[in-house]
C-alpha beads as a LAMMPS data file, in Angstrom:
LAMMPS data file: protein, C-alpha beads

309 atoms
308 bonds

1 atom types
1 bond types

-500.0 500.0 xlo xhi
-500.0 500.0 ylo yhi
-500.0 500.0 zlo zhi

Masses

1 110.0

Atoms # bond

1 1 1 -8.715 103.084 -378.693
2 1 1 -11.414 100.148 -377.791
3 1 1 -14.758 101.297 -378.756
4 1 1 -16.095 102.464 -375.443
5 1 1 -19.016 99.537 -374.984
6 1 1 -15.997 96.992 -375.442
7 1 1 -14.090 98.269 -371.977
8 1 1 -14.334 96.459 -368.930
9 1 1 -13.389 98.470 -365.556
10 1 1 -12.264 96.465 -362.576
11 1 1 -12.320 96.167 -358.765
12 1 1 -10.893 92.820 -357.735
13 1 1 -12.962 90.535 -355.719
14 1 1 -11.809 91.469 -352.361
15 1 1 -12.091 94.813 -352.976
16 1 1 -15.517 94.533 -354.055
17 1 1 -16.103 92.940 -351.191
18 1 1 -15.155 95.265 -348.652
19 1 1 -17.051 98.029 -351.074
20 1 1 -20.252 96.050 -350.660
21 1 1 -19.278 96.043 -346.743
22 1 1 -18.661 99.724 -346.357
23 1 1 -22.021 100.461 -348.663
24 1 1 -23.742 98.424 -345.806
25 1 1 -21.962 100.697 -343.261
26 1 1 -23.433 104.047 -344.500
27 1 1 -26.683 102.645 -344.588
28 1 1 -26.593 101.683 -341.317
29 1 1 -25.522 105.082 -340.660
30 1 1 -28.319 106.647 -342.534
31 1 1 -30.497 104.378 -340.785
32 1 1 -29.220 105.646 -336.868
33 1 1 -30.573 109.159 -337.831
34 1 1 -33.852 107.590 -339.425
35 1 1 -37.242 107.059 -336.723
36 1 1 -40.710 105.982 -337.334
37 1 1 -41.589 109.689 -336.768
38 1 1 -39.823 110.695 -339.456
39 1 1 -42.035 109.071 -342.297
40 1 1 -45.032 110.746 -339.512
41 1 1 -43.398 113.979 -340.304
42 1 1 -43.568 113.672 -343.839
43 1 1 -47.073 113.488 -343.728
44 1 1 -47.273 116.903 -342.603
45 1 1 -46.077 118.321 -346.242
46 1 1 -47.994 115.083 -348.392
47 1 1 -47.502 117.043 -351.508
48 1 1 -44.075 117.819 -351.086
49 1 1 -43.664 114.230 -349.984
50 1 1 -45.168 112.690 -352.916
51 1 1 -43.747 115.197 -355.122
52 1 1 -40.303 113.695 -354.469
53 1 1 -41.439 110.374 -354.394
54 1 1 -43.334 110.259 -357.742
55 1 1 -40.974 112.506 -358.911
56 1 1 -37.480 110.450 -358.574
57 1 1 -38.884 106.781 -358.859
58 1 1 -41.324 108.001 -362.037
59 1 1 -40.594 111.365 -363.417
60 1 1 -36.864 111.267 -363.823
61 1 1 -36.445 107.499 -365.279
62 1 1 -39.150 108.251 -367.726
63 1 1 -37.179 111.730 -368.572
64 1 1 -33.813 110.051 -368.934
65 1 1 -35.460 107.846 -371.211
66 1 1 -36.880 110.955 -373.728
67 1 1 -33.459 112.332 -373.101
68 1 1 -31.920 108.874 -374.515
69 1 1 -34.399 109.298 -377.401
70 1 1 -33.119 113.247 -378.156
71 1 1 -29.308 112.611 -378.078
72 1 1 -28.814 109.067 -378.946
73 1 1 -25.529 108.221 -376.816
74 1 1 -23.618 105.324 -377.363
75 1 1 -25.636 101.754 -375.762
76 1 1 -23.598 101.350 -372.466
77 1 1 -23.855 104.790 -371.579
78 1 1 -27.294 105.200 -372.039
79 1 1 -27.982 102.132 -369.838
80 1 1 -26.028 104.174 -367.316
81 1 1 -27.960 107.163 -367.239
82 1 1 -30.967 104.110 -367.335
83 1 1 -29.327 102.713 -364.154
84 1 1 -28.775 106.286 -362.343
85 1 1 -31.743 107.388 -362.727
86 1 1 -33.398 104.458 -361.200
87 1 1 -31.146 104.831 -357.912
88 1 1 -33.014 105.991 -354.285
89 1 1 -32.141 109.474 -353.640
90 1 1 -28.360 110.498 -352.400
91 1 1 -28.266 110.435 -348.423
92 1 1 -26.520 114.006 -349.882
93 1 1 -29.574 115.389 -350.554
94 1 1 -30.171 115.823 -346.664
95 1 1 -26.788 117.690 -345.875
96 1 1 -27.704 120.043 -349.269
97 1 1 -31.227 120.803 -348.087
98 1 1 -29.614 121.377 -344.629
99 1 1 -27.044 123.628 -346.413
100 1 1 -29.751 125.693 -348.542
101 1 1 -32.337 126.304 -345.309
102 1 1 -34.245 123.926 -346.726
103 1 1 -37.130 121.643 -345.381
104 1 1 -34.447 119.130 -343.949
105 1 1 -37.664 116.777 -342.313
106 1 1 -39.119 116.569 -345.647
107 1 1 -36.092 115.681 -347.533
108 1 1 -34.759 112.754 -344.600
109 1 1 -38.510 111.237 -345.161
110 1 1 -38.447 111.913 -348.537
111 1 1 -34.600 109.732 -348.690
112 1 1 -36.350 107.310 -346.414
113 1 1 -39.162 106.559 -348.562
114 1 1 -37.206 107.015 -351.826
115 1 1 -34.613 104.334 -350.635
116 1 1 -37.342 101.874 -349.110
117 1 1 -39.184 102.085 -352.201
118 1 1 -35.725 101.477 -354.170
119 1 1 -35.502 98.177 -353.159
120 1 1 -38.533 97.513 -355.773
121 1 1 -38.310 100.302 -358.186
122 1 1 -34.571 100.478 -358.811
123 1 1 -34.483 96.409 -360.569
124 1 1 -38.439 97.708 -361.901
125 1 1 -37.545 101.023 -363.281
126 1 1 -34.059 99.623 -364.674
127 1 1 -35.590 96.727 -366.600
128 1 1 -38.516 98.452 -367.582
129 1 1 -36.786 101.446 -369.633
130 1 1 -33.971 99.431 -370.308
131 1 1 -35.600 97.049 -372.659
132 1 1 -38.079 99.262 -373.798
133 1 1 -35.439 102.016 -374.888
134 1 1 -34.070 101.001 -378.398
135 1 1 -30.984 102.154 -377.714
136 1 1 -30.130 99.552 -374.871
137 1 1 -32.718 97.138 -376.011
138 1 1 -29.717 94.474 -377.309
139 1 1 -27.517 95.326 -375.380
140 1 1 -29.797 94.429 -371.926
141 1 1 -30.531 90.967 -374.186
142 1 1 -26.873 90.473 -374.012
143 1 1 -26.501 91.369 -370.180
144 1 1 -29.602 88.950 -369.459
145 1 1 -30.047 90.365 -365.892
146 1 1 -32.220 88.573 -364.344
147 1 1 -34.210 91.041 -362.354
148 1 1 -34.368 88.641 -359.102
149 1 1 -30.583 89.057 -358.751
150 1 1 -30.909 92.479 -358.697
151 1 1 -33.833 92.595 -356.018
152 1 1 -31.811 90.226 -354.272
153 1 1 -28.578 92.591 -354.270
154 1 1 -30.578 95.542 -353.913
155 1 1 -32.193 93.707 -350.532
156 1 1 -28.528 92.962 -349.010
157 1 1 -27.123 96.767 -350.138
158 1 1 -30.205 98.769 -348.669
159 1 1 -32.903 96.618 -346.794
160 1 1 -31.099 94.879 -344.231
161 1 1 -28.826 97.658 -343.639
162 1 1 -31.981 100.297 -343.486
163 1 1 -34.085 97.494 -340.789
164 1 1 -30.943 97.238 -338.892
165 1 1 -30.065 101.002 -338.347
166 1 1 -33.759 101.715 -337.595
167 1 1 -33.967 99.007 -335.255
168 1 1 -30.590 99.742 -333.580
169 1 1 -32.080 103.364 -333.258
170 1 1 -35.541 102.477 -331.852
171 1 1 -33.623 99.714 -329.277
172 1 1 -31.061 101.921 -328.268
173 1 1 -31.938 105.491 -328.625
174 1 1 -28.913 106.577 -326.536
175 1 1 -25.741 105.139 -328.857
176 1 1 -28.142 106.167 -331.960
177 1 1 -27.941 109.828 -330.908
178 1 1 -24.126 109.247 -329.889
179 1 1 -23.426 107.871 -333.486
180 1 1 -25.362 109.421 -335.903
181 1 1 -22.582 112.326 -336.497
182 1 1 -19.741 110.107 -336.806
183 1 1 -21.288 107.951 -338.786
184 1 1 -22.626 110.986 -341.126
185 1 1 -19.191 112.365 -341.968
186 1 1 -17.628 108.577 -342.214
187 1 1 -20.957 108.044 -344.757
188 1 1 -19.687 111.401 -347.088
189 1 1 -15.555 110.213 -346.445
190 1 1 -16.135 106.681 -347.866
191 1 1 -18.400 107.840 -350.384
192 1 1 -15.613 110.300 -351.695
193 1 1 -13.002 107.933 -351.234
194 1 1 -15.170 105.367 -352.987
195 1 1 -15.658 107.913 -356.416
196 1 1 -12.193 107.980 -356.796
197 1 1 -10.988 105.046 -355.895
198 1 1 -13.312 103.476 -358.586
199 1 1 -11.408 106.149 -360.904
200 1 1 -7.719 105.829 -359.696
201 1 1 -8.507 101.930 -360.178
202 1 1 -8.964 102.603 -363.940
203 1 1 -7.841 106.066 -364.093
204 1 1 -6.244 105.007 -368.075
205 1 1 -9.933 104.247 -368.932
206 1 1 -11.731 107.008 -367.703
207 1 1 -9.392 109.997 -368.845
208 1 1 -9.610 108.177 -372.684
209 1 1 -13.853 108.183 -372.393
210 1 1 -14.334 111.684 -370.223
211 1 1 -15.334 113.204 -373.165
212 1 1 -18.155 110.995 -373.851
213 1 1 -19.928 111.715 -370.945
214 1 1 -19.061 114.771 -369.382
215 1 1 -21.878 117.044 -371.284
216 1 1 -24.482 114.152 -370.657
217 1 1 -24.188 114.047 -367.152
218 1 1 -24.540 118.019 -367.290
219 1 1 -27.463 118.061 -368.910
220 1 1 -28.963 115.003 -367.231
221 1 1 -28.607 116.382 -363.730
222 1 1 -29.559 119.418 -364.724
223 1 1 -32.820 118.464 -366.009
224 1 1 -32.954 116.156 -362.773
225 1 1 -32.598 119.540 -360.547
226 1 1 -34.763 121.914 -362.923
227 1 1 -37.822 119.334 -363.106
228 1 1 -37.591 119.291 -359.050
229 1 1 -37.809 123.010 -358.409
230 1 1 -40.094 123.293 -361.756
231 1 1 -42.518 120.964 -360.533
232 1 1 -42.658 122.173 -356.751
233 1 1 -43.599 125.856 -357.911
234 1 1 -46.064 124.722 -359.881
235 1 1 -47.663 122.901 -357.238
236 1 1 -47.718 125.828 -354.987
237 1 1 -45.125 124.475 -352.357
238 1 1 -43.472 127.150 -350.498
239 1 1 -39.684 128.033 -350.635
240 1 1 -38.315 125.139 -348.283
241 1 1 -39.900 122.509 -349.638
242 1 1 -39.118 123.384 -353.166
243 1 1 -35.323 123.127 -352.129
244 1 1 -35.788 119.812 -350.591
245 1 1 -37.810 118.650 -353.463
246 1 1 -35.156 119.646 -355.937
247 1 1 -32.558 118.240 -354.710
248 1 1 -34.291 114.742 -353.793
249 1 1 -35.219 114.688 -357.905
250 1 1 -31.433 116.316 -357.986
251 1 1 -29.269 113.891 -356.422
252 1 1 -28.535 109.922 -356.318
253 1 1 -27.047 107.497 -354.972
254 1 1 -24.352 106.602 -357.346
255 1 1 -22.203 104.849 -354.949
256 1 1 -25.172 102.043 -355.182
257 1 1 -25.421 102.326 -359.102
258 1 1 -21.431 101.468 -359.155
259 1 1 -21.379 98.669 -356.989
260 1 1 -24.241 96.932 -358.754
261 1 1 -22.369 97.607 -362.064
262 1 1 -19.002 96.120 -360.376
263 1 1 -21.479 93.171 -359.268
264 1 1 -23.634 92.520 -362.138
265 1 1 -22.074 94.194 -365.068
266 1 1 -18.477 93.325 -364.821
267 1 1 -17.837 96.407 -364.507
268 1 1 -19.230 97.853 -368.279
269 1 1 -17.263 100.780 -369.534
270 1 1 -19.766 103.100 -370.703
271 1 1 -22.383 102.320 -367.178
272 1 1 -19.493 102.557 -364.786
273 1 1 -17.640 105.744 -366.619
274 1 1 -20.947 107.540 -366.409
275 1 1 -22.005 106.432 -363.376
276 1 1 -18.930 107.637 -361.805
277 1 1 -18.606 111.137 -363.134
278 1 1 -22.314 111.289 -361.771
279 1 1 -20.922 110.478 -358.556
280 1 1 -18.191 113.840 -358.809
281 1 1 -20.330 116.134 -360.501
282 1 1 -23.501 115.794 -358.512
283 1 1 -21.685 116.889 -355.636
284 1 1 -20.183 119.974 -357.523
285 1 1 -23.773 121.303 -359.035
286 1 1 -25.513 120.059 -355.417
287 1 1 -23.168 122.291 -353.471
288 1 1 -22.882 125.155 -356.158
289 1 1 -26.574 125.367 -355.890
290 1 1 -26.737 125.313 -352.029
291 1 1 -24.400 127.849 -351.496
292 1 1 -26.537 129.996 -353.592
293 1 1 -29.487 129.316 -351.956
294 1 1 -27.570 129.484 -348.030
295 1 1 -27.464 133.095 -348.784
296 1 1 -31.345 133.485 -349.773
297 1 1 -34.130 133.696 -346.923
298 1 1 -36.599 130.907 -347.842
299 1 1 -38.609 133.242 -345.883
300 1 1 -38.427 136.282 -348.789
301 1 1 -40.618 133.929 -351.045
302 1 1 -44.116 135.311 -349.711
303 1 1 -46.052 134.115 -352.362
304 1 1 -45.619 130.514 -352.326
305 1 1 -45.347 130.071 -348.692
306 1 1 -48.119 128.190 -347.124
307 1 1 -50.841 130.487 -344.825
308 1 1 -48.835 130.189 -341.195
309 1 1 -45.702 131.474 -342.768

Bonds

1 1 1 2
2 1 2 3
3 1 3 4
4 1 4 5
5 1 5 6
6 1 6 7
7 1 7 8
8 1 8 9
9 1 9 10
10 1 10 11
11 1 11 12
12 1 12 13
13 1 13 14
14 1 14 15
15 1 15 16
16 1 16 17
17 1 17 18
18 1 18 19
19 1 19 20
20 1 20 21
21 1 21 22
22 1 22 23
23 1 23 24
24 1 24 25
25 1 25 26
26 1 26 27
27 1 27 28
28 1 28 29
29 1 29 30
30 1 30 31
31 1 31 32
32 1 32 33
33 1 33 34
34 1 34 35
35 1 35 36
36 1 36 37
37 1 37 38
38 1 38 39
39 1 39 40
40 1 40 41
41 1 41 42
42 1 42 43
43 1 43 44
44 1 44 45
45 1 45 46
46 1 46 47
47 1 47 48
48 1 48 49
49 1 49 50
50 1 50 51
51 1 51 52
52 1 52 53
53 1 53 54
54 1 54 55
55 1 55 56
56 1 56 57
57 1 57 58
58 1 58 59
59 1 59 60
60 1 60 61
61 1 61 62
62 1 62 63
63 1 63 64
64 1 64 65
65 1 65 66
66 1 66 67
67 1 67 68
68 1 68 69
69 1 69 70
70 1 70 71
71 1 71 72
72 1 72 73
73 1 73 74
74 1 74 75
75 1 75 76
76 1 76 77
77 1 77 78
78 1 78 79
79 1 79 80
80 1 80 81
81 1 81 82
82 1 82 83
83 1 83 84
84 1 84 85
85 1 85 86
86 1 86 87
87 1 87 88
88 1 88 89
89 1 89 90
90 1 90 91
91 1 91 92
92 1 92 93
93 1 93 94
94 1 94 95
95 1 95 96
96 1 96 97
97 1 97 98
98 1 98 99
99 1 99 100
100 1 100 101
101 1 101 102
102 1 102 103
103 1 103 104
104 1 104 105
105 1 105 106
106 1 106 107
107 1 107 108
108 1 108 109
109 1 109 110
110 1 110 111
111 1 111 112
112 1 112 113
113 1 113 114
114 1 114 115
115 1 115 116
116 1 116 117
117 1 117 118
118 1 118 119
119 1 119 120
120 1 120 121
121 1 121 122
122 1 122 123
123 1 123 124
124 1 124 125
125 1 125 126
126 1 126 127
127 1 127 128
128 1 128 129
129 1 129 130
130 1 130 131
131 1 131 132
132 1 132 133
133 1 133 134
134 1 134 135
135 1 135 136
136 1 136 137
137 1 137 138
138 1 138 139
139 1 139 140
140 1 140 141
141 1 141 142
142 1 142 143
143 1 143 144
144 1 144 145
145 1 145 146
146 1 146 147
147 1 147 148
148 1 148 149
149 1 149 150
150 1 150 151
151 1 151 152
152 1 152 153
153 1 153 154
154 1 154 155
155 1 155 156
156 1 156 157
157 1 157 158
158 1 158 159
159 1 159 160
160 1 160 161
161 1 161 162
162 1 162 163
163 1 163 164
164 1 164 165
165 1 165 166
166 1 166 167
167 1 167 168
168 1 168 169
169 1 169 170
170 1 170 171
171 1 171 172
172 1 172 173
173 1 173 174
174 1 174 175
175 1 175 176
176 1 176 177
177 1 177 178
178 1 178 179
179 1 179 180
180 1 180 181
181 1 181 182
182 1 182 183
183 1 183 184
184 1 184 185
185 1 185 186
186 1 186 187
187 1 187 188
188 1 188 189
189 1 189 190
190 1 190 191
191 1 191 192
192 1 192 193
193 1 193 194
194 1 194 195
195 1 195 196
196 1 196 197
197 1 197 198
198 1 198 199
199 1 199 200
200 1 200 201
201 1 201 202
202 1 202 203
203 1 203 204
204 1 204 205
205 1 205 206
206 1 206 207
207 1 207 208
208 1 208 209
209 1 209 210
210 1 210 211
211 1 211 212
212 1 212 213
213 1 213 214
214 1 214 215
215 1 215 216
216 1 216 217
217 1 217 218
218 1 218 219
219 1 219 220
220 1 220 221
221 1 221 222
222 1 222 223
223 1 223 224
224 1 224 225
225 1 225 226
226 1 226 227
227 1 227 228
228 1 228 229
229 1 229 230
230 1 230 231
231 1 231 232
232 1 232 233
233 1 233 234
234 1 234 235
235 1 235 236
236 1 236 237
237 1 237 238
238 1 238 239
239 1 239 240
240 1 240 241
241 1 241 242
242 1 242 243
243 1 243 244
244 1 244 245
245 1 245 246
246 1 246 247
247 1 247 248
248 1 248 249
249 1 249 250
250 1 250 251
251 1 251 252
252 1 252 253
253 1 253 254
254 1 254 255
255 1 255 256
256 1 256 257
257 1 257 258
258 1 258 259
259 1 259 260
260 1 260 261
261 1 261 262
262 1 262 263
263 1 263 264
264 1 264 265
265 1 265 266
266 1 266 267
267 1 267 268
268 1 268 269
269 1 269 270
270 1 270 271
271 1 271 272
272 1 272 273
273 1 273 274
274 1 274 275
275 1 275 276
276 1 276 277
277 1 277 278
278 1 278 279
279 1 279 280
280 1 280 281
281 1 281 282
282 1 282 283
283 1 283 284
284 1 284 285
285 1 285 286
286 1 286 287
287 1 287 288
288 1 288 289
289 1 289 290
290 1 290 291
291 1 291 292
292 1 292 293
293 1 293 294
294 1 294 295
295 1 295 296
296 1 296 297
297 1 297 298
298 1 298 299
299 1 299 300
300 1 300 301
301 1 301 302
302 1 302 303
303 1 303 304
304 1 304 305
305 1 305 306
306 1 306 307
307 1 307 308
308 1 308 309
């Protein structure tokens, strides 16, 4: 068996192409259910706002790297979790909040701002930790990413399709309203369909190297989720909010961090391997914990709700 840092996964070219296509679709999609009033909105909860903001673009890269520092995983894989953790927020995180009876306005702006900001931060945050973390230090000399081509990617994945969507939705408020639902459950379909067809693809690869990552991307989520809801008690935030907080910190967009590995990675065992099984079990620990919470009353939590609750 190949040492795991050694195995290549592949999409062909077209395929990649049409990936990079239908990436551009759901953010377009996201987009139609995105207004300028949204971002207004979030103003109304600043704290829980800028909890989730600080707390995805700085908290959880500069965890993942202390967590690289505990366990000491094999290079490629820790450049994964690098790469994950420096992903905007999952457009899941809305539909979970939703789920939970969560502050769904605060988590949309939340997803808004975390993926306009990712456009910067994700090629920052990814270089950053990524050369300053020994354990992916030589290995990022060898990749030699220049951080430009990520921006650049980044821009043509999320900006354009984001500008679009909003501008589509401000122009023509009518087919915005029409196609925001279809274009939320073809945005979860394609992201599904995505996940595993990245693992039927190289299905041999990823049942040899499961083991390697399962238990990391356990305890990395779980950290992700814990620091959310950890941080928004301690700030005082009341029930809703902490659920939208949690799972903005909680969940990310993984689809994004495996087409950039397919694009600028060629497809690195270790990043894509992890970076896939991120992409199935963020979904199982996102809706295990929103179920739970479905059947709580935010409204039970007295003590941290704010004065007109």
């Amino acid at each position: 068996m190949l040492p795991i840092d050694q195995v290549q996964l592949h999409f062909n070219p077209a395929t990649l192409a049409i990936l990079n296509v239908i990436l551009g679709l759901v953010m377009f999609g996201i987009a139609l259910d995105l207004k300028t009033s949204d971002f207004r909105t979030a103003f109304k909860s600043p704290k829980g706002l800028l909890l989730a903001t600080i707390g995805h673009h700085i908290v959880f890269p500069a965890m993942t790297y202390v967590l690289i520092w505990i366990i000491n995983p094999i290079p490629s894989i820790a450049l994964g979790m690098i790469l994950v953790s420096s992903c905007p927020a999952g457009h899941l995180s809305n539909f979970l909040t939703h789920l939970s009876r969560g502050n769904t306005a605060l988590s949309v702006s939340a997803s808004a701002v975390s993926t306009a900001l990712a456009i910067v931060m994700t090629p920052l945050n990814f270089n950053f930790w990524g050369n300053l973390s020994p354990v992916t230090h030589d290995l990022m000399r060898t990749i030699s990413l220049d951080p430009l081509v990520m921006l650049k990617d980044i821009v043509i994945l999320l900006g354009l399709p984001l500008v679009i969507g909003m501008w589509v939705s401000h122009q023509f408020p009518a087919f915005a309203a029409r196609a925001q639902k279809p274009m939320k459950i073809f945005s979860m379909v394609v992201f599904a369909l995505f996940v595993v067809g990245a693992l039927a693809a190289n299905f041999q690869h990823f049942m040899k190297y499961i083991q390697f990552v399962v238990v990391v991307v356990f305890i990395h989520n779980g950290l992700a989720l814990v620091t959310g809801f950890s941080l928004s008690t301690l700030l005082g935030l009341n029930e809703r909010d902490r659920r939208a907080v949690t799972f903005e910190m909680g969940i990310q967009n993984s689809g994004l961090g495996l087409i950039l590995i397919f694009n600028l990675f060629d497809g690195l065992g270790g990043m894509a391997i992890i970076t896939a099984w991120w992409g199935i079990w963020h979904i199982v620990s996102g809706l295990t914990l929103a179920l739970f919470w479905s059947k709580r009353d935010p409204r039970k939590y007295p003590r941290f709700a704010h004065k007109h609750h």
